[in-house]
Phi, psi and omega in degrees: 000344189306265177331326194284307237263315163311301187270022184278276153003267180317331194264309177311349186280283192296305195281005157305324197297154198259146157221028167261153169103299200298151187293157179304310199301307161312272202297328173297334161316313189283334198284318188311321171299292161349297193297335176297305179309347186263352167276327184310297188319300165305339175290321181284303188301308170327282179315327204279320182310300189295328159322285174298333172313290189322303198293336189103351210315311170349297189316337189278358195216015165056024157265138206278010146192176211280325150357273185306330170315306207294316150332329179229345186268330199281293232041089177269044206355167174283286169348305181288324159316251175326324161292350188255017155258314174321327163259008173257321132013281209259002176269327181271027181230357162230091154300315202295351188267009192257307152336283186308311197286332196266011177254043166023028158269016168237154139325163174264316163306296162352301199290289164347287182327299193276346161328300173275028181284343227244003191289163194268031177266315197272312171307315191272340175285340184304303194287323175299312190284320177137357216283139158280099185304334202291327163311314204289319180327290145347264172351298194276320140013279193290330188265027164264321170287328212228359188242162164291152184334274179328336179268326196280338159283328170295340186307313186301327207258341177276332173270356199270307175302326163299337190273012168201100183264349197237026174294112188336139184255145205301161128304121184292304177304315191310312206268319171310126142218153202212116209213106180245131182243118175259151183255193197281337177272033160112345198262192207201121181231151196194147203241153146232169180207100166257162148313207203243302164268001171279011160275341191299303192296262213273029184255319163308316157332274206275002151269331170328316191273343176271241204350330182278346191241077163243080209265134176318144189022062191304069180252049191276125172291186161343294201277347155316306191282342164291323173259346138323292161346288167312306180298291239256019138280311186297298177337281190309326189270009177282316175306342220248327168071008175263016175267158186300151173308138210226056183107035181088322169269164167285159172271132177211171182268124196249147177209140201216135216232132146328149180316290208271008173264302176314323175260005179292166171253336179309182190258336163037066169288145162068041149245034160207172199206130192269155180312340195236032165102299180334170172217148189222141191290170158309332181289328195278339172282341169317308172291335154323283195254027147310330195220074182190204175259124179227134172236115175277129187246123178272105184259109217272181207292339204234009184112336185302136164292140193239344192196142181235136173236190212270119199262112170241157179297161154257330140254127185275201194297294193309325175310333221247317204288322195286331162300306176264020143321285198292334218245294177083016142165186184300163179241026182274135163337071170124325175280125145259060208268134173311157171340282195325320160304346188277136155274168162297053188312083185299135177293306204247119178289140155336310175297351177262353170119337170286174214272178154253126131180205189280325163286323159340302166228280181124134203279083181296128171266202183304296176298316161310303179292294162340268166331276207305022187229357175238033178098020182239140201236116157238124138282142152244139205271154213306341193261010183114337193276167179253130190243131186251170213188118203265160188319322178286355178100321191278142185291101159322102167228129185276018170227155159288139179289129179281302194195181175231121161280152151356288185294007177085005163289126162286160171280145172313077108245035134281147181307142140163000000 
């Protein structure tokens, strides 16, 4: 307990130390040891975890295994729990992986990874072929040391799969699952789980849709940009009009606003309501019905629908075919996201009194159309070009403006 109390001591030292100030080189100094140490540690907690298993110790604090211990005295997720019995478990069944973790050249994940060589199923099928566990050990060791994450799981997953080469082959549907949650305010969270190759398919999909939209100075993370990806995957096959028919209808997004919440300029949060139950501002419905089917329904004092009227586009087809004539992909300042991504962008909304027509409107993708509809402004200017225009008035422009002529032109090395 001496040693625990020393190094307790020693971490009070270092979070005392100031790290403002220092230079990269300084701090990436300070982080590598550190990161070696948090595996020594983790190395340690690991044994010690298998250890108390051994002993029973749990039973003294009346928890029925070291799991639950970890769950409740730790507050541990269950996930996080059970994997740190699991790896003292497979550590006491791989020395040279036990040996690298606990000299902190391996990882605590590293370990995870490499664990279910050691589950007893994987073991007795290791031992019928004749397999040297001690070899593997080693093996996956070293490409746990010197590889990246991802080589070292497929490496576990190649060998896992050999120790049953004739083993029945999955159902591919059997391994799916798609899991959606709406919270209260309208929004969606969602967990999947695919197979290897319905992840190939989707993953091929929705990098298509990352790599075609990278727009100059993109500073959307990863996971942003994957999910952008996805609503403009729904988008697109909901505009393509090819999914089953859904309650008589093709399925599309219905959203249904009071009048005078559509014509107000305010932002009027929670005055629509989505098909599926959300609720959404005025602004977003504003954006909603720049490009779509709208129908008026006349509602009586008391709630009763009184008049249903006839649901027309708001831009129609030809109108649409002539907009991605001129415009050939979005017209925000730096994007080029294809037609097919694009709404129909009324300048002036329709619901204020502007034309539906061709001077009128202009090619928005998702993101875009979204900035105009929260205080970002585009015109087109008298020589044809399109000028984009941040909430404060000053213009995006993707080059520095070079000059003015005498008439007041900017030089082309303005955005448009």
């Amino acid at each position: 307990m001496q040693q625990l109390e020393s190094l307790g001591s020693l971490l009070d030292e270092l979070s005392s130390e100031r790290l403002e100030g220092m230079f990269g080189p300084q701090l990436l100094e300070r982080l590598t040891p550190l990161l070696t140490l948090q595996n020594r540690i983790a190395a340690e907690v690991a044994r010690t975890v298998r250890q108390c298993e051994l002993a029973d110790a749990a039973e003294f604090d009346g928890k029925a295994s070291m799991t639950a211990w970890l769950r409740g005295h730790r507050r541990m997720s269950h996930g996080a729990a059970a994997g740190l019995v699991r790896n003292g478990r497979a550590l006491e069944q791989l020395p040279t992986l036990a040996a690298a973790f606990a000299a902190g050249e391996v990882s605590a994940e590293a370990v995870g990874a490499i664990a279910p060589v050691t589950a007893p199923k994987n073991v007795a099928a290791a031992a019928d072929l004749g397999v040297d566990l001690a070899g593997i050990d080693q093996a996956l060791t070293e490409v746990a040391r010197n590889q990246f994450h991802p080589v070292l799981r497929q490496a576990v997953a190649h060998y896992l799969d050999r120790l049953d080469p004739d083993g029945t082959e999955p159902d591919p549907t059997e391994q799916r699952s798609f899991t959606l949650v709406k919270h209260p305010d309208g929004s969606v969270s969602g967990r999947f789980e695919l197979d290897a190759v319905g992840g190939e398919r989707a993953q091929a999909a929705l990098e298509s849709v990352v790599q075609a939209d990278r727009p100059a100075g993109d500073l959307r993370t990863r996971a942003q940009q994957q999910a952008d990806a996805f609503v403009q995957l729904c988008d697109n096959q909901l505009a393509a009009g090819t999914l089953p028919v859904l309650r008589s209808q093709k399925p599309h997004v219905v959203v249904t606003v009071p009048i005078e919440d559509l014509i107000d300029p305010d932002t009027g949060p929670g005055a629509a309501k989505l098909g599926f139950g959300a609720t959404i501002s005025a602004a977003r419905a504003r954006w909603l019905a720049c490009d779509g089917n709208v129908t008026r329904i006349v509602i009586g004092p008391e709630g009763q629908p009184l008049d249903l009227g006839r649901s027309h586009r708001v831009v129609p087809h030809h109108l649409r075919r002539a907009v991605e004539a001129r415009d050939g992909h979005c017209v925000f300042a730096g994007c080029d996201a294809p037609t097919h991504w694009c709404d129909v962008h009324h300048i002036i909304h329709w619901a204020d009194g502007g034309d539906t027509s061709l001077e009128n409107s202009g090619l928005l993708c998702e993101r875009h159309h979204t900035k105009v509809h929260h205080g970002f402004r585009i015109e087109r200017d008298p020589a044809g070009r399109w000028r984009t225009y941040r909430p404060d008035g000053t213009e995006i422009l993707l080059l520095p403006r070079l000059t003015d002529d005498p008439a007041g032109r900017p030089a082309e090395a303005r955005a448009g």
